[in-house]
N, C-alpha and C positions, 0 to 999 in steps of 0.2 A: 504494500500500500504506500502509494507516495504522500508527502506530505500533504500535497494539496487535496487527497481524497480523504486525509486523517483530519485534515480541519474541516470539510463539509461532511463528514460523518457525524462529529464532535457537533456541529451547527444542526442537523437534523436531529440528533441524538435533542439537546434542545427543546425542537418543537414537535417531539412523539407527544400523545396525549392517549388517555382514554377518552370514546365517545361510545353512547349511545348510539345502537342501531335506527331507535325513531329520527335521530336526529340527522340522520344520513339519507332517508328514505326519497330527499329531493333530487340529490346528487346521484344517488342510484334509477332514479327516473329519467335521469340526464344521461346517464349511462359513463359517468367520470369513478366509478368507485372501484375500486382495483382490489381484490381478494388474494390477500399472499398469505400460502400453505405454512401451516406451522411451524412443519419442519426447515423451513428456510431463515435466517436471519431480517425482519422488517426492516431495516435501517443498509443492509450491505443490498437487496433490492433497491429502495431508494436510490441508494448512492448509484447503483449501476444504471438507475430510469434518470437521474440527475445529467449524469455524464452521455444518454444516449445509446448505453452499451447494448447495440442487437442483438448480437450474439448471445450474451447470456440472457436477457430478455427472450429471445426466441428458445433457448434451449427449456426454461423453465416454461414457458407457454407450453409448449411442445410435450413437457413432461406434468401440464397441468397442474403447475405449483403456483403460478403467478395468472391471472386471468378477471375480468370482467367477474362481479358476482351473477350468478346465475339467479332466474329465477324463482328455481328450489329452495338455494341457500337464503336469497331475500325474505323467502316466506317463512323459513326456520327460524330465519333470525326475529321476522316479527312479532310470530306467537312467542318468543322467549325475551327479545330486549337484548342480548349481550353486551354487556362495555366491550368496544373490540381495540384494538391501541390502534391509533393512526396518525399517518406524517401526510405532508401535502407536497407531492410534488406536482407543480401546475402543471395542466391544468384537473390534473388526478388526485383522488382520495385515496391512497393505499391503508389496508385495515387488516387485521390480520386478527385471528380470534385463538386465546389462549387458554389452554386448562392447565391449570396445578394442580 
């Protein structure tokens, strides 16, 4: 990682939040809400949508770990509400939903 991808890590790291599934319901209408697998890190996504990276953007689509939420998952998430964490990279909402 070069420095300059360790300072906009550091900078997104930042602005992760938990949100409210109701509260995304717009942006998911819009079709800007980005659903990243758990297994993946939310913030080294980011950083690789930040910089452009196709390659591993496509490889993780591909392997349907990073992707558009589905309509399935929007309606799971409804009946339940989740706090799911999320960062913003424009003009995207990436969200990722976590168990312990």
């Amino acid at each position: 990682m070069t420095k300059d991808t360790e300072v906009m890590r550091a900078a997104l790291n930042g602005e992760t939040a938990r949100i409210a599934w109701s509260e995304l319901q717009t942006l998911f209408a819009r079709g800007l809400v980005v659903q990243v697998d758990a297994s993946l890190d939310l913030l080294d996504v980011a950083v690789k949508m930040a910089l452009d990276d196709k390659i591993a953007i496509a490889s993780w689509m591909e392997n349907k770990q990073v992707g558009k939420v589905s309509d399935d998952t929007a309606q799971a998430w409804f009946e339940r509400n989740p706090e799911l964490w999320s960062v913003v990279i424009a003009p995207w909402v990436l969200v990722q939903e976590k168990t312990y």
